[in-house]
C-alpha positions as CSV (number, residue, x, y, z in Angstrom):
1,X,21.4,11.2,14.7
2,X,21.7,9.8,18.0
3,X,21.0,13.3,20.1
4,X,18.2,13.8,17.6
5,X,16.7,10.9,19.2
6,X,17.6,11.7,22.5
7,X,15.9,14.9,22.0
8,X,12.5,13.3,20.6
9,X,12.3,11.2,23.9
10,X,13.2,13.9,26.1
11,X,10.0,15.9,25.2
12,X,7.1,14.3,27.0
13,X,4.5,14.7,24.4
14,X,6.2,13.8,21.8
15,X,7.5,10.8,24.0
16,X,3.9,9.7,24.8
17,X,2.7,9.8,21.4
18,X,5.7,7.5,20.1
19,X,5.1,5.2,22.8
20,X,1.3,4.7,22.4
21,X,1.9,4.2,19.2
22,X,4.1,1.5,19.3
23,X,2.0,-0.1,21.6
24,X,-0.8,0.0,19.6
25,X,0.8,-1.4,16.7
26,X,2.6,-4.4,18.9
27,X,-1.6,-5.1,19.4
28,X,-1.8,-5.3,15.4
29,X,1.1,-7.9,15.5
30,X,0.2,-10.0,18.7
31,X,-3.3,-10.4,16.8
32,X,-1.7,-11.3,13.5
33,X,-0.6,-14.5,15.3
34,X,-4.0,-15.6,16.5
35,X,-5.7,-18.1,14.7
36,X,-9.3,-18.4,13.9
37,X,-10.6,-21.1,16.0
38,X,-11.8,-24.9,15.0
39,X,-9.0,-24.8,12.4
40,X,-6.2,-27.6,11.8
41,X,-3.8,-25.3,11.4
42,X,-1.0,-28.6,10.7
43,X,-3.0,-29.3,7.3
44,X,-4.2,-25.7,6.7
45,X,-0.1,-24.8,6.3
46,X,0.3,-27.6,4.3
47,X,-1.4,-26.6,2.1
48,X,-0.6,-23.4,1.7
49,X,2.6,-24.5,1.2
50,X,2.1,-26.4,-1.7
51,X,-0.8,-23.3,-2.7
52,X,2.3,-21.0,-2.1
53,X,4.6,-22.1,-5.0
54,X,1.5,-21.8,-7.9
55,X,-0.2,-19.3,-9.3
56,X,-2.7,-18.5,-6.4
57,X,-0.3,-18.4,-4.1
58,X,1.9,-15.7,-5.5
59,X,-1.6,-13.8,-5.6
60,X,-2.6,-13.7,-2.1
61,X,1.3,-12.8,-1.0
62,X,1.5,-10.1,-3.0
63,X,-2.0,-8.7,-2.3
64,X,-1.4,-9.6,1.9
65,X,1.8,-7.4,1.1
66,X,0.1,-4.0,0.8
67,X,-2.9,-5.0,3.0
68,X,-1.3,-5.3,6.1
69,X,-3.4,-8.9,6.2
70,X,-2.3,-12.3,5.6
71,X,-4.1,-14.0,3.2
72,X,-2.4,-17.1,3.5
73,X,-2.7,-17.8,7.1
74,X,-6.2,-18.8,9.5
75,X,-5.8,-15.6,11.6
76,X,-8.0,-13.1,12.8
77,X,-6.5,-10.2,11.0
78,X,-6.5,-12.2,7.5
79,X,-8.0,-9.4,5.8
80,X,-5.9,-6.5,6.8
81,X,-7.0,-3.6,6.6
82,X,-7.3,-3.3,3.0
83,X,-11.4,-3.2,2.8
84,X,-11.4,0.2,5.0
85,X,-8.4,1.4,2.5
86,X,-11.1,0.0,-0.3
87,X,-14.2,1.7,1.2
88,X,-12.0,4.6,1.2
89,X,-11.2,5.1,-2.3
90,X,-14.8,4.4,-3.3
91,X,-15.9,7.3,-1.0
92,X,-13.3,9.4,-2.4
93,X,-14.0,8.8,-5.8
94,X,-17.3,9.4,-5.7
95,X,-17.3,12.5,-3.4
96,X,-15.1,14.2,-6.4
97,X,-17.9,14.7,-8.8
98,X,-19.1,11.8,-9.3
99,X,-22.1,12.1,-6.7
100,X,-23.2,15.6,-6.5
101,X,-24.8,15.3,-2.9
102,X,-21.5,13.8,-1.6
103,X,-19.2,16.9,-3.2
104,X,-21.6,19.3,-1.9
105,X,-21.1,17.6,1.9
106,X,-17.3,17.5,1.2
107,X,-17.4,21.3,0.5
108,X,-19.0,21.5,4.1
109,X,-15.8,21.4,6.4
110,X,-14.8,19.0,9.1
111,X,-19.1,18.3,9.5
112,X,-18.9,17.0,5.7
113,X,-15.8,15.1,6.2
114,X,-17.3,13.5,9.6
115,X,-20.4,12.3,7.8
116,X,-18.5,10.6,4.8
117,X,-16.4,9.0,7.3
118,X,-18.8,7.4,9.5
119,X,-20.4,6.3,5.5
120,X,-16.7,4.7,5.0
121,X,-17.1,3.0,8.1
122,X,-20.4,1.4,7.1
123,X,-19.3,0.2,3.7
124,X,-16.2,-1.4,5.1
125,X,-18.6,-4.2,6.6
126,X,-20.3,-5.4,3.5
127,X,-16.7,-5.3,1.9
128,X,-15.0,-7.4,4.3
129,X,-18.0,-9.8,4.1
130,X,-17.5,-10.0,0.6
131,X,-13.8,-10.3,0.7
132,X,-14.1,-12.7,3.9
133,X,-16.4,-15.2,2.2
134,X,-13.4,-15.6,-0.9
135,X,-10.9,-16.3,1.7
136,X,-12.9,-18.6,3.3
137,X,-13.5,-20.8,0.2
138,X,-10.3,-20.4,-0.1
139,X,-9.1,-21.8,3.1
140,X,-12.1,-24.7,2.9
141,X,-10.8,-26.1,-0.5
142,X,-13.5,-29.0,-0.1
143,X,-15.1,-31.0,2.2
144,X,-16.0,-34.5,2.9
145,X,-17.2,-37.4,5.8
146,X,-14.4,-37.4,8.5
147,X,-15.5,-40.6,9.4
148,X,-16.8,-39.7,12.7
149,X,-19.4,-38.5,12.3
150,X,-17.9,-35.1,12.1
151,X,-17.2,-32.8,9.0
152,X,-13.4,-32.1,7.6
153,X,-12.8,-28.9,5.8
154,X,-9.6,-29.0,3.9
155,X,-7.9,-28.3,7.3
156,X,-10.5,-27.8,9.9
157,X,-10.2,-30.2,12.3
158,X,-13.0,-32.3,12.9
159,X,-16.3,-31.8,14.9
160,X,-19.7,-31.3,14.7
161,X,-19.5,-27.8,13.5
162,X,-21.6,-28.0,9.7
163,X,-19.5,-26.1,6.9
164,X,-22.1,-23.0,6.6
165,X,-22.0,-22.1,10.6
166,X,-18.2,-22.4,10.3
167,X,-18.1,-20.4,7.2
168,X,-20.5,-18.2,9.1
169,X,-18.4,-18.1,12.0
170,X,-14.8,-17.8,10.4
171,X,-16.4,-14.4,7.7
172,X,-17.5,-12.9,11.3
173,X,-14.7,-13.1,13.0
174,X,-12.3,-12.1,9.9
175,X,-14.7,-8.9,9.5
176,X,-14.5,-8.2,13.7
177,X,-10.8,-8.5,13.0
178,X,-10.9,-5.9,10.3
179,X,-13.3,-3.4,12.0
180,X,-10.8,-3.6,15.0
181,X,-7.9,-2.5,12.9
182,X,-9.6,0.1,11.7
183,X,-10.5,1.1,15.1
184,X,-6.9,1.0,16.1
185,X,-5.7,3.3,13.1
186,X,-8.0,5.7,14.2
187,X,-6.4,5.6,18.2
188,X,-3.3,6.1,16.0
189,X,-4.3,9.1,14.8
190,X,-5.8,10.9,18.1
191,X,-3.4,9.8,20.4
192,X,-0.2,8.8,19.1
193,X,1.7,9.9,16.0
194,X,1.6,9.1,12.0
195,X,-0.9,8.0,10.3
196,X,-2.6,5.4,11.8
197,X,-3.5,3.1,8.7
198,X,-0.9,3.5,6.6
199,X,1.6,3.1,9.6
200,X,-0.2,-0.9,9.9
201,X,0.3,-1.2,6.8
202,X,3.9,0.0,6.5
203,X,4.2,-2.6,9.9
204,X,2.8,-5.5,8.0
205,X,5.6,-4.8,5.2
206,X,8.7,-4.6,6.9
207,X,7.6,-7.9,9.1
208,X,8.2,-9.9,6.5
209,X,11.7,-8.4,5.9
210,X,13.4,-11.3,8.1
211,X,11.4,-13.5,6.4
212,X,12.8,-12.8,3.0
213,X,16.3,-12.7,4.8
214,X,16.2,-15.9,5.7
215,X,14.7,-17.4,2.0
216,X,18.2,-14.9,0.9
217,X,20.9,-16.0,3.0
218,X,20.2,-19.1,5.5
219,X,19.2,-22.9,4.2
220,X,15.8,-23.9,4.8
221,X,15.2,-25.3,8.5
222,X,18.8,-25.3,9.6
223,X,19.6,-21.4,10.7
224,X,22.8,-22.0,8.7
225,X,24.1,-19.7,6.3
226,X,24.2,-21.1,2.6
227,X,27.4,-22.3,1.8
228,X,27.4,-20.3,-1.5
229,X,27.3,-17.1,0.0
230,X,31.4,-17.4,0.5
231,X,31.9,-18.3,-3.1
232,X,32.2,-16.2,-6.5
233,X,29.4,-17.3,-8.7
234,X,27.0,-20.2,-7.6
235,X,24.0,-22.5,-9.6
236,X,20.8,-20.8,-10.8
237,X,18.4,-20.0,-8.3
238,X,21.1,-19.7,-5.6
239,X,23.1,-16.8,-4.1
240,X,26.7,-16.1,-4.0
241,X,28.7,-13.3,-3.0
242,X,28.8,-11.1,-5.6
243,X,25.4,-11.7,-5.8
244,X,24.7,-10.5,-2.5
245,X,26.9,-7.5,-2.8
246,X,25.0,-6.4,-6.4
247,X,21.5,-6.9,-3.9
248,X,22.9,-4.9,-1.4
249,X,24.2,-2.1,-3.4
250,X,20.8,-2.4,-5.6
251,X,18.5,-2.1,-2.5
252,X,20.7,1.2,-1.3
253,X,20.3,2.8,-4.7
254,X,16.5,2.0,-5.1
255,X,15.5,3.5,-1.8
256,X,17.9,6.4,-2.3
257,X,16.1,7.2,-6.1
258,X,12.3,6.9,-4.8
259,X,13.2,9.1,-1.7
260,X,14.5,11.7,-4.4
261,X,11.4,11.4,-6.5
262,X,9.0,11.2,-3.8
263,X,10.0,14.5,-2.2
264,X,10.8,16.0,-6.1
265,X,8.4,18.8,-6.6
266,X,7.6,21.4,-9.6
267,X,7.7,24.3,-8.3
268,X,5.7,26.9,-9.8
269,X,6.2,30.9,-9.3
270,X,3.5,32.4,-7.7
271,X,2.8,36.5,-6.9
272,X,0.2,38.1,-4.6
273,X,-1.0,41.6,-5.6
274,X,-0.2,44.8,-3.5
275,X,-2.9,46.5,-1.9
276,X,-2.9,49.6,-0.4
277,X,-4.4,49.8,3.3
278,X,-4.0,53.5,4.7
279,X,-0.5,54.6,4.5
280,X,1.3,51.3,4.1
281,X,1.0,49.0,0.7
282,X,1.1,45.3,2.0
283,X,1.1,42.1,-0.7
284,X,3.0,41.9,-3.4
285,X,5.2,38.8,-2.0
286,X,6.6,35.8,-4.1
287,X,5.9,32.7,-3.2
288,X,5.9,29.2,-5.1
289,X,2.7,26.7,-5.8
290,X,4.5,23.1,-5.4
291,X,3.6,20.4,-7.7
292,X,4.7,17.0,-6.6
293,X,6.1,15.5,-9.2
294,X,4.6,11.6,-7.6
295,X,1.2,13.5,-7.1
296,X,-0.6,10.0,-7.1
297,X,1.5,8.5,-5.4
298,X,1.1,4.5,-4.8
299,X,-2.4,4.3,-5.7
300,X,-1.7,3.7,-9.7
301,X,0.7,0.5,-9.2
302,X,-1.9,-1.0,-6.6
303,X,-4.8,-0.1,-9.1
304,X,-2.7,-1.6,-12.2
305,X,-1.7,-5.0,-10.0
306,X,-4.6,-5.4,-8.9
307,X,-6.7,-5.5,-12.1
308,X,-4.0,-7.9,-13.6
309,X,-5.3,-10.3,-11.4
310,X,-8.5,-10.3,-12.8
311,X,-7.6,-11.5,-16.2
312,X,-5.5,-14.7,-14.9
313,X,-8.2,-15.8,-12.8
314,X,-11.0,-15.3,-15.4
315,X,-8.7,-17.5,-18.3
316,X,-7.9,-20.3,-15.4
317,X,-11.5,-20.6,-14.2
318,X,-12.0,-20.8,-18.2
319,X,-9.3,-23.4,-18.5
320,X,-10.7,-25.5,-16.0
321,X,-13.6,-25.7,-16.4
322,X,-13.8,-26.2,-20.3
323,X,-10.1,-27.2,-21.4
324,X,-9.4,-24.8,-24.0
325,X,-6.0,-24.9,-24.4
326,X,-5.6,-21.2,-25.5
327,X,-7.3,-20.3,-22.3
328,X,-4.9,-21.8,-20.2
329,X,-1.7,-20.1,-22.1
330,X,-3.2,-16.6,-21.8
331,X,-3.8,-17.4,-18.2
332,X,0.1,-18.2,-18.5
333,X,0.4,-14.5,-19.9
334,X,-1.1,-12.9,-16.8
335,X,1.0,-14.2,-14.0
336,X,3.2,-11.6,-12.7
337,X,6.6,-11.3,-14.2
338,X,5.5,-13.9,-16.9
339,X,6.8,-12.1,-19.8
340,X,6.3,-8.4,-22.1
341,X,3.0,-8.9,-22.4
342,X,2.1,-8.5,-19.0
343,X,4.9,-5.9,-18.5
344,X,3.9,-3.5,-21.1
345,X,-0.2,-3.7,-19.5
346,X,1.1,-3.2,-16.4
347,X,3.4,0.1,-18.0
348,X,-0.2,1.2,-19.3
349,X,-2.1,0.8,-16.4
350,X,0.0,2.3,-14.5
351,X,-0.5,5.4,-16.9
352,X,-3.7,5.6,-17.1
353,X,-4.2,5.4,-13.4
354,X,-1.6,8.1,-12.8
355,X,-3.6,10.5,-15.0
356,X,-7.1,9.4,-13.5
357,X,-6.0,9.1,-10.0
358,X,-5.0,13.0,-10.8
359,X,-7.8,14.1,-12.5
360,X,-10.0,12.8,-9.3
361,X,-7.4,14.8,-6.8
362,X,-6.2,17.6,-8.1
363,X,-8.6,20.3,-9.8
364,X,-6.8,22.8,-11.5
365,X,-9.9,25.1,-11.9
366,X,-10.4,24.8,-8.7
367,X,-6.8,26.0,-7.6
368,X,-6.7,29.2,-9.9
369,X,-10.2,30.3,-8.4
370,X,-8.7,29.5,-5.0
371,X,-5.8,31.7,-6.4
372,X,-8.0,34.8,-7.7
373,X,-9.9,34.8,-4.7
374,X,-6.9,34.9,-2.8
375,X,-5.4,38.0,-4.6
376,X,-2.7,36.0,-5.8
377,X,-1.5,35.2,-9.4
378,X,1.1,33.2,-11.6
379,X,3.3,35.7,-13.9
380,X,2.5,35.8,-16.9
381,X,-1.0,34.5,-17.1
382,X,-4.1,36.2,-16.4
383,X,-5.9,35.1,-13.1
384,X,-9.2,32.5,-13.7
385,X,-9.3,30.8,-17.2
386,X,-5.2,30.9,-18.3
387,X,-4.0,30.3,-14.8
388,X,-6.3,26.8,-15.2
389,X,-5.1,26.0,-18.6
390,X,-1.7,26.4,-17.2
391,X,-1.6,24.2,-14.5
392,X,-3.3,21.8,-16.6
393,X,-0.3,21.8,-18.9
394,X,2.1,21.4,-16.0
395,X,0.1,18.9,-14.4
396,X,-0.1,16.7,-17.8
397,X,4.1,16.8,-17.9
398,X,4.7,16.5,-14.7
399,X,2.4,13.5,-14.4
400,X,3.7,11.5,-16.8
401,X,7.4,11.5,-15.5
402,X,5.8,10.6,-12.1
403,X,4.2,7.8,-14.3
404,X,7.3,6.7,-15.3
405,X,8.8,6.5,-12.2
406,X,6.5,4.4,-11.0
407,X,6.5,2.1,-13.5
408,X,10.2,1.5,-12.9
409,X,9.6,0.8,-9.5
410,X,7.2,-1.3,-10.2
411,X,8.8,-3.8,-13.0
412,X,12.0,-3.0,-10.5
413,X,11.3,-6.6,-8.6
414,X,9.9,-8.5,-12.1
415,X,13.9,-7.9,-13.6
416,X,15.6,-8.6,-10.5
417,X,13.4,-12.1,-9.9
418,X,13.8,-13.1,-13.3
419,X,17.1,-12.0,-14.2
420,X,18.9,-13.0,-10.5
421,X,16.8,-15.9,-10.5
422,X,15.8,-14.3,-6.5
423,X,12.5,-15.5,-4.9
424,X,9.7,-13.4,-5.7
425,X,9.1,-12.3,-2.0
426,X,12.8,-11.5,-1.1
427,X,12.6,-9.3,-4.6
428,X,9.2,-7.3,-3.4
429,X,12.1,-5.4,-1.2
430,X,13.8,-4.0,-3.9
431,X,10.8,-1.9,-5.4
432,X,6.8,-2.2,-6.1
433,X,4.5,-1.1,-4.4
434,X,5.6,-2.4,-0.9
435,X,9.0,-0.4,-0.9
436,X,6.7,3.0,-1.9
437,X,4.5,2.7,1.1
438,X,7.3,2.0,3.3
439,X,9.3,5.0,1.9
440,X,6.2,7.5,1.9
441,X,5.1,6.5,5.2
442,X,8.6,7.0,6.7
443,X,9.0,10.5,5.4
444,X,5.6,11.6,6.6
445,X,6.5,10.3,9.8
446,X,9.7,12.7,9.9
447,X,8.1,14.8,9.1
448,X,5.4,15.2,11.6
449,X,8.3,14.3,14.3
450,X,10.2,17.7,13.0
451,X,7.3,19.9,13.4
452,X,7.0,18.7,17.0
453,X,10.5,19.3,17.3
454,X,10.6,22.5,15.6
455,X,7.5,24.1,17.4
456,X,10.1,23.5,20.5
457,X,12.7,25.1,18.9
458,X,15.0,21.7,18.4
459,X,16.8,21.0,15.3
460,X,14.7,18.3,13.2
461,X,15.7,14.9,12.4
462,X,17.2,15.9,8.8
463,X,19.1,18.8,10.3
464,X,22.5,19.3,11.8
């Protein structure tokens, strides 16, 4: 492994690309630490660390997780990049048959696809104002008289800034903070390798990792291990050796199963007719048409967690604000890892939004008139109308192990929080959908580093 890495940095652009790239992405984590201005950032992490251990709290780490954003924290990059990943979807969506005009100008090429971009662009700005505005509320929790003559905002320190220019000022600067990671993806993808957002994202996720090594291993505020990791079993809530060992051996396992099932494929037989040009018949070659058995890949668990949420906020602002008792216990019901209820609707969801997300992306009429057109054919079924029925069939089967999988993944960190009494955000590393990005985004990134490498004739990284 070590030559193979030699080798990448001995060709220069392949060197280049790695380098820029890293650079650019130390820019995304040198802003991350940048606070927005005329903020008491003393009281504001107060109290978010009292926000941190209740319901809200859980909320805004686990959706900062797959952002690439921190929703807890006064920065400039608070938002991540999740309303140009948002913007994204709803382009894609509706460029797949839902808007004719918008199919039609995907159909077009590169000159489509530029077009909807610069759209995607556009309707990331209203999004992040949107999305801005809640986090601002958020971080303003009230206001009141200071005293001098100044305003306090549940943490900003005081001055004679009013609330609605702050607010003003804070949603701007959150949205410019956005736009500029989107921006930087995009310098990801010309000049250096990966894929630009999803490599933010994927940066954003494994930041935290020493984070939740310290929560695991080291007592608060000291730097000193705990003294129950060098003892056989230990109180609730705390870890021990064997503990560690089942966490280590646990994390291993999980990474090693979604890296199987990620890259596991259907692979189906495919034949292209023989065709006779002058004296020589040409075609007639067998080749495969690979189905992946993950074809939606993370998009179903963030769909699935993320409209959980809805139903815990709408039953606590109900609770609140009119007392029912009922209201408040089903609000109970909806926090993650609360219980079966919320384990089996997430299990559904995540079905349902495995066939949908499918259904959008993959058209299997659409690939058996690519098929005819291309002379080629599946064995045993007649080109057009039973090639499309077929890989319907397959798609339906082969989709709904892929559900499954992801719904192990998923409830993965729920069992291991909950049963090994871990803290939630040390058991996001053991599965969900932080440890799928970070998988899929590594091996795409091999991936793309072996084709440089094998366009030079080098071995690639997963070769001897």
């Amino acid at each position: 492994m070590f030559s193979h890495i030699v080798t990448i940095f001995k060709i220069p652009e392949l060197r280049r690309k790695i380098l820029i790239t890293l650079a650019f992405l130390a820019v995304y984590r040198i802003g991350y630490f940048i606070p927005l201005p005329m903020i008491d950032q003393a009281a504001l992490a107060e109290k978010m660390r009292l926000q941190g251990s209740g319901t809200l709290g859980g909320v805004l780490n686990f959706v900062s997780l797959f952002s690439g954003g921190n929703l807890s924290n006064s920065c400039i990059f608070s938002l991540g990049i999740m309303p140009y990943i948002s913007a994204s979807i709803i382009m894609q969506l509706l460029s797949s048959g839902v808007v004719p005009a918008l199919e039609k100008l995907k159909k077009e090429g590169a000159s489509g696809q530029k077009k909807i971009n610069d759209w995607t662009r556009l309707l990331t700005v209203p999004i992040c104002i949107i999305q801005g505005v809640f986090i601002y509320r958020n971080f303003v929790g009230g206001t009141g008289d200071d005293g001098g003559g100044g305003t306090t905002i549940a943490g900003v320190a005081a001055g004679t800034f009013t609330p609605f220019y702050f607010g003003l000022g804070a949603v701007l600067m959150m949205t410019a903070g956005c736009l500029f990671l989107m921006w930087l993806g995009e310098q990801i993808d010309e000049y250096g390798i990966g894929n630009g957002i999803s490599l933010i994202i994927m940066a954003g996720i494994i930041a935290r990792l020493p984070e939740a090594i310290g929560l695991l291993m080291f007592v608060p505020g000291t730097g000193q291990l705990k003294p129950s990791l060098f003892t056989l079993g230990s109180e609730a809530g705390d870890i021990s050796l064997e503990k560690l060992i089942i966490l280590a051996l646990l994390f291993v396992g999980v990474i090693v199963g979604v890296i199987a099932i990620t890259k596991a494929q259907r692979r189906i037989p495919m034949q292209s007719a023989k065709h006779v040009r002058g004296r020589r018949v040409v075609g007639g070659t067998k080749n495969f048409l690979p189905m992946k058995l993950n074809t939606a890949g993370v998009m179903p668990v963030i769909f699935a967690s993320t409209l959980l949420i809805l139903p815990m906020f709408i039953f606590n602002i109900l609770h609140s604000q009119t007392g029912w008792t009922w209201a408040g216990e089903l609000a109970n019901v909806f926090q993650r890892g609360s219980g079966w209820l919320y384990n089996i609707s997430y299990v559904v969801l995540i079905y349902v939004f495995s066939y949908f997300w499918v259904a959008v992306m993959f058209n299997p009429k659409e690939v058996a008139d690519n098929l005819k057109e291309s002379g080629s054919f599946i064995p045993g079924y007649r080109p057009g109308k039973s090639t499309a029925d077929y890989l319907e069939r397959v798609l339906l089967r082969v989709t709904f192990v892929g559900a499954a999988f992801l719904a192990v993944i998923a409830l993965i960190p729920t069992v291991i929080s909950t049963e090994m009494q871990v803290d939630p955000r040390v058991a996001a590393f053991f599965g969900g959908t932080g440890l799928l990005i970070v998988i899929s985004v590594a091996l795409d990134l091999v991936q793309k580093i072996n084709t440089h490498l094998v366009m030079r004739n080098y071995a690639g990284l997963t070769e001897d």
